[in-house]
C-alpha positions in Angstrom: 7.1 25.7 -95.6 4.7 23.6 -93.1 1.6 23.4 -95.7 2.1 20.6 -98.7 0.5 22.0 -101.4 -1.4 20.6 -104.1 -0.1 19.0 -107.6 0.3 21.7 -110.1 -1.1 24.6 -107.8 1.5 27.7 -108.5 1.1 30.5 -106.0 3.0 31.9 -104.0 5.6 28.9 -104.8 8.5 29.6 -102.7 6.1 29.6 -99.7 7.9 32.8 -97.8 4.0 33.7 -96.5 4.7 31.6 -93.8 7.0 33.4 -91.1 9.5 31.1 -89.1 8.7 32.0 -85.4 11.2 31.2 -82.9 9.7 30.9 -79.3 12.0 33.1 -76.5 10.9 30.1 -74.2 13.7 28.2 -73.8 14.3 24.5 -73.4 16.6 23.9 -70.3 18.2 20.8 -69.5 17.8 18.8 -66.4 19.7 19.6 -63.7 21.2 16.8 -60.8 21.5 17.9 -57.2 24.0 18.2 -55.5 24.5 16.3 -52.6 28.4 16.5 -51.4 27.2 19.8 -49.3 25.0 17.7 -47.2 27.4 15.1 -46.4 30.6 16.1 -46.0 32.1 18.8 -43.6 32.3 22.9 -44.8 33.8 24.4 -41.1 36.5 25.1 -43.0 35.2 26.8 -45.8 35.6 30.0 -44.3 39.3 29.4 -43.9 41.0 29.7 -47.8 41.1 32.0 -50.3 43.1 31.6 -53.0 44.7 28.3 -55.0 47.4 26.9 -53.0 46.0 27.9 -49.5 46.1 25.0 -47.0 44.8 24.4 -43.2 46.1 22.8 -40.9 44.1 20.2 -38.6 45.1 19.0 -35.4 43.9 15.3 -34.1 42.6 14.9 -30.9 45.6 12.9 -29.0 45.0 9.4 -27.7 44.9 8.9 -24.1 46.2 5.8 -22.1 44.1 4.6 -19.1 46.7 2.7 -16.7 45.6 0.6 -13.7 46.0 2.3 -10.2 46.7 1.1 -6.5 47.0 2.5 -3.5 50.8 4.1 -3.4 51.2 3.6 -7.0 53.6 7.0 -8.4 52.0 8.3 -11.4 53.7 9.0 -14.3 52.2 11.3 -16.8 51.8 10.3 -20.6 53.5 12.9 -23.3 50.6 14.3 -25.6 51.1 14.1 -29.7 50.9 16.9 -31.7 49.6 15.3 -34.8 47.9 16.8 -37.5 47.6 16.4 -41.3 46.4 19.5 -43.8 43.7 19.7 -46.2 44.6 21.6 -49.1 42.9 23.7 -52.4 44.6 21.9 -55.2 41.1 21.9 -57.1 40.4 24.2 -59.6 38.0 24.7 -62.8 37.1 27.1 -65.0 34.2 28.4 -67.3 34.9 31.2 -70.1 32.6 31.9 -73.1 32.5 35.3 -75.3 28.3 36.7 -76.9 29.3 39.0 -80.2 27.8 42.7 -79.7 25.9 41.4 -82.7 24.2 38.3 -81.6 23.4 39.9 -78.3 21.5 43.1 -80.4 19.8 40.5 -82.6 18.8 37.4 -80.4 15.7 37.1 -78.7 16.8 35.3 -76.0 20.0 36.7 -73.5 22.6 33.9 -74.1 24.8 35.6 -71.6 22.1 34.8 -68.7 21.5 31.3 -70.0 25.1 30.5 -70.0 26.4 31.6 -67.1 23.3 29.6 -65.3 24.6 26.6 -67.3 27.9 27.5 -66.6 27.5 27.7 -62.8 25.2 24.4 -62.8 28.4 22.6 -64.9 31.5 24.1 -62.4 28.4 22.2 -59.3 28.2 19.4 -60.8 31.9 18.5 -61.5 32.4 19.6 -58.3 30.4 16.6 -56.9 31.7 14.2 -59.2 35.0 14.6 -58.1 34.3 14.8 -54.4 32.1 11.8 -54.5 34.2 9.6 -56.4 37.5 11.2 -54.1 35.8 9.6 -51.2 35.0 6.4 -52.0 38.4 5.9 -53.5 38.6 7.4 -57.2 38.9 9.2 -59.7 37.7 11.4 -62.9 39.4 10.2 -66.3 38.2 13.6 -67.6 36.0 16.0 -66.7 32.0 16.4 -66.4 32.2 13.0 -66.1 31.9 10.7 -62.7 35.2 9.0 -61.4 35.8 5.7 -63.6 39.4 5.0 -62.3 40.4 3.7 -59.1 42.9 6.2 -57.2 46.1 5.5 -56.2 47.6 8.5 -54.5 46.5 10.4 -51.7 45.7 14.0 -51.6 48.3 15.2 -48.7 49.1 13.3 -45.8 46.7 10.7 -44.7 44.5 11.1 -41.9 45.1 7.9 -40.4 48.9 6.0 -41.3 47.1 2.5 -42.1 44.7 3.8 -44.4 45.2 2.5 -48.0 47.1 5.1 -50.9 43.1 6.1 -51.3 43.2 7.0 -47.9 40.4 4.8 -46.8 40.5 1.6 -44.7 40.4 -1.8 -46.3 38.1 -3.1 -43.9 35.6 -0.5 -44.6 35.4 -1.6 -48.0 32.7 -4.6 -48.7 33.0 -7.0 -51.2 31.5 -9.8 -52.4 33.5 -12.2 -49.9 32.0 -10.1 -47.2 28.7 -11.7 -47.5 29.2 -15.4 -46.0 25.7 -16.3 -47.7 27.2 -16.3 -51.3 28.9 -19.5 -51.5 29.9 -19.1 -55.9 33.2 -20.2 -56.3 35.0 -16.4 -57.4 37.3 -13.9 -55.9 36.3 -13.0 -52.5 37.5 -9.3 -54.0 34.5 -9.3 -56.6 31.8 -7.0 -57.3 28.8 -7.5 -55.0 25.7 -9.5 -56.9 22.6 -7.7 -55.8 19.1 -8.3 -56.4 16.5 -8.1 -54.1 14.7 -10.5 -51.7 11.7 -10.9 -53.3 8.1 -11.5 -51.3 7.8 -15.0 -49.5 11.3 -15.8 -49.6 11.8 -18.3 -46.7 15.7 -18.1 -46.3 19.1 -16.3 -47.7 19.9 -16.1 -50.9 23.6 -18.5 -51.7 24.3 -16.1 -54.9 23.3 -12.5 -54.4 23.2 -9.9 -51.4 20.2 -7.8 -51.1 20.0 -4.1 -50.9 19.1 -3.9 -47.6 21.4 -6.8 -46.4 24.0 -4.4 -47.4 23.0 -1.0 -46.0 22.9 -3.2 -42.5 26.1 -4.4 -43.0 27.3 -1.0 -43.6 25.2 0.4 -40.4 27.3 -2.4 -38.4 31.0 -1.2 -39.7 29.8 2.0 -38.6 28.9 0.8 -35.4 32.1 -1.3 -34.6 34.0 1.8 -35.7 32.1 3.9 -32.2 30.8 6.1 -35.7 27.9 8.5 -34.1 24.5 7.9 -34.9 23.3 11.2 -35.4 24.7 12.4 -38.6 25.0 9.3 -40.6 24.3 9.2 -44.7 24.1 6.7 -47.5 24.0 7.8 -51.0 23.2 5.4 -53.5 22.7 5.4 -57.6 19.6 4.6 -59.3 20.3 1.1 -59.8 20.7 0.5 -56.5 17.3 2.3 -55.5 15.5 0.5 -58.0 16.5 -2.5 -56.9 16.0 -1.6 -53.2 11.9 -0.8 -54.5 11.9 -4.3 -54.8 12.3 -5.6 -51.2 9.6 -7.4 -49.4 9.8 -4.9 -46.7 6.5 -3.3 -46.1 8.0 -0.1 -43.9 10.7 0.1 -46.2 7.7 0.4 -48.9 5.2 3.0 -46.9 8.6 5.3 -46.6 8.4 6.1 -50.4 4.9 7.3 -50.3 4.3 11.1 -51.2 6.0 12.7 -54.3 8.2 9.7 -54.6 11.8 9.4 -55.6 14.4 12.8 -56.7 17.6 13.1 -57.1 19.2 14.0 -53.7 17.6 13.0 -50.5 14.6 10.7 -50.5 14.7 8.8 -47.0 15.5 11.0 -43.7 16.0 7.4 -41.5 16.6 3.8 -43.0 18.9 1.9 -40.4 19.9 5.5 -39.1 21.0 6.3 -42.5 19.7 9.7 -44.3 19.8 8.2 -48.0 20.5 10.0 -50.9 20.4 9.7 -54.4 23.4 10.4 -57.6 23.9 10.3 -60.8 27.5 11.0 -60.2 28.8 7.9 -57.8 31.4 6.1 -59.9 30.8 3.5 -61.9 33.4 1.5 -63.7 33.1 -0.3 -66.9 29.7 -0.3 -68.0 28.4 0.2 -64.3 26.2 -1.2 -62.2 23.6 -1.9 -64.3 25.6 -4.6 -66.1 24.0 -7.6 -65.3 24.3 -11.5 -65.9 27.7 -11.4 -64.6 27.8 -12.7 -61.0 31.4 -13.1 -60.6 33.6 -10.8 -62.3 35.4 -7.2 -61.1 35.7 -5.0 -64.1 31.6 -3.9 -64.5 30.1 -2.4 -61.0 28.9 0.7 -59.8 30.1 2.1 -55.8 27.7 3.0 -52.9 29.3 4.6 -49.6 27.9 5.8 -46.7 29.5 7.9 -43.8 29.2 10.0 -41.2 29.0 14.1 -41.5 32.7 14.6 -39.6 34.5 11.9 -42.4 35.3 14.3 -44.7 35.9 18.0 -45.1 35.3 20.2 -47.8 36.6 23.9 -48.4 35.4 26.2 -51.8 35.6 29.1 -53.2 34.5 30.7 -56.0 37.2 33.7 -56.5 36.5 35.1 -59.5 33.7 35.6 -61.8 33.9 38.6 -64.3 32.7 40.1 -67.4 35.1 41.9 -70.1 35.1 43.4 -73.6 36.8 40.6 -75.9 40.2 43.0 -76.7 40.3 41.0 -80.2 36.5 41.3 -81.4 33.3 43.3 -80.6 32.1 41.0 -77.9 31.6 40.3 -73.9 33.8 37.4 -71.9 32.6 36.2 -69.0 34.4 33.8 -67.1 34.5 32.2 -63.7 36.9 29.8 -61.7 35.7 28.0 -59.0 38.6 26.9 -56.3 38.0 23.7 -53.8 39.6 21.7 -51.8 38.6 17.8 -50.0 40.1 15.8 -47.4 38.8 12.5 -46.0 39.5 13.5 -42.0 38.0 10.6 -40.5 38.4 6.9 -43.0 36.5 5.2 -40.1 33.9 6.8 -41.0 33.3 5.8 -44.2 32.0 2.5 -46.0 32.0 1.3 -49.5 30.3 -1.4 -51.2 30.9 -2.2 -55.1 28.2 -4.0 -56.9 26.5 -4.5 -60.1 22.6 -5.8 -60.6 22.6 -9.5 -61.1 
């Protein structure tokens, strides 16, 4: 009963005059965007159907330009063949049951709210995986983002010097990469970051800013003859928040307007489309751990790439809606089948870092 009542008053004591209402508006939970569509590369989706399927890609072979003089007899280079496969070896499911009872009774349709919520769950995992699968790891369990740094690739690699994560170890920046930091650590440690804050009259010797790092990014890229057009960067939260902070006034003036979301929030920033996701990796306790300049256990991971890097292929084969052969109740359940291969590792970029 919602109305205290008075000491010693007697009617209507067990308060049953006053109905419990409950609203059919229902509270939804927020929902992240997903942002693996717009980066990666779907040509292939069209190509699989079932678990197991696999396609095969062939490279473009490498040409050798030889000198030439008058009279010289030509001799004509053999072509390779190569090619490496992506494969569906992804798979999740969602299956729930709503009694014949509960569904006459309730006031709200469960089965609609839950398959929404089950769709939004099978999207979601979906990007963790595929984000953390190309910046080199992996989920510990799922609906979670990828914690554990792989050590096996998926297939054959694209390229034979890439790592077992299938990326390049020189497209991977570290601390050591920044010749302004000059603490005594691991050149292999997380990235410091904080930004460069107004009036600042020379580099920082301890940290890397944001934007320091996005350039150094844009100039792997570069050296890698990576395209322009078609470039992204997806960042975390922590790393936008402490990119707000840079003295830059265009950098400023470009988050005007409704302000930051979750997915894209910059179309050009050093010919980067910039993104932003809950669902990076972070290891440890992330890249909001801060106070810890020199260590490798605690960071969160930023990448940034080019459209072509990596391919993605899904399918959602089955989604279906039965009687419960063991109660009085409907099963619905769904699978959703996907597969990801990295196609191009000079294409991508990583940085680890935490806040300092």
């Amino acid at each position: 009963m919602a109305f205290p009542s008075a000491s010693g008053y007697g009617n209507l004591p067990n308060g049953v005059f006053s109905p419990v209402i409950y609203s059919k508006q229902v509270q939804l939970a927020f929902r992240k965007s997903s942002v693996v569509e717009a980066i990666t590369n779907n040509d292939y989706f069209g190509e699989i159907n079932n678990f197991g399927d696999s396609v095969k890609i062939i490279k473009e072979p490498e040409i050798t330009v030889k000198s030439y003089n008058r009279g010289t007899q030509i001799t004509a280079q053999d072509l390779d063949d190569q090619d490496f496969t992506l494969v569906v070896d992804q798979g999740n499911y969602f299956a729930f049951k709503v009694d014949d009872i509960e569904s006459a009774h309730s006031h709200v349709n469960f089965m609609s709210l839950a398959t929404d919520r089950a769709g939004y769950r099978l999207r979601d995992n979906y990007d963790q995986d595929v984000l953390g699968y190309l910046t080199g790891y992996q989920q510990s369990a799922k609906n979670t983002v990828a914690d554990t740094a792989r050590t096996a690739a998926a297939g054959t690699k694209a390229v034979s010097t890439a790592g077992a994560d299938e990326l390049l170890s020189s497209m991977k920046l570290k601390k050591g990469d920044f010749g302004n930091i000059t603490t005594s650590s691991a050149g292999d440690h997380s990235i410091p970051l904080a930004a460069r804050l107004p009036g600042a009259t020379s580099m920082p010797t301890d940290v890397a800013s944001p934007l320091m790092v996005i350039a150094r990014m844009a100039r792997l890229l570069d050296q890698q003859f990576v395209d322009t057009n078609g470039r992204w960067l997806v960042v975390d939260p922590v790393f936008v928040e402490i990119l707000k902070d840079e003295d830059s006034r265009l950098f400023n003036s470009d988050f005007g307007g409704s302000g930051l979301q979750n997915g894209l929030v910059i179309n050009n920033l050093h010919g980067f489309k910039v993104y932003v996701s809950n669902n990076l990796p972070q290891i440890g306790t992330g890249s909001g751990t801060t106070g810890t300049a020199n260590q490798n256990t605690n960071y969160g991971v930023v990448v940034a790439g080019h459209s072509s890097a990596v391919a993605t292929a899904e399918q959602i084969t089955k989604t279906e809606s039965y009687r419960d052969p063991d109660s009085f109740a409907d099963i619905v359940r769904g699978m959703h089948l996907y597969g990801r291969k990295i196609l191009r590792p000079e294409g991508i970029v990583t940085a680890k870092y935490n806040a300092a």
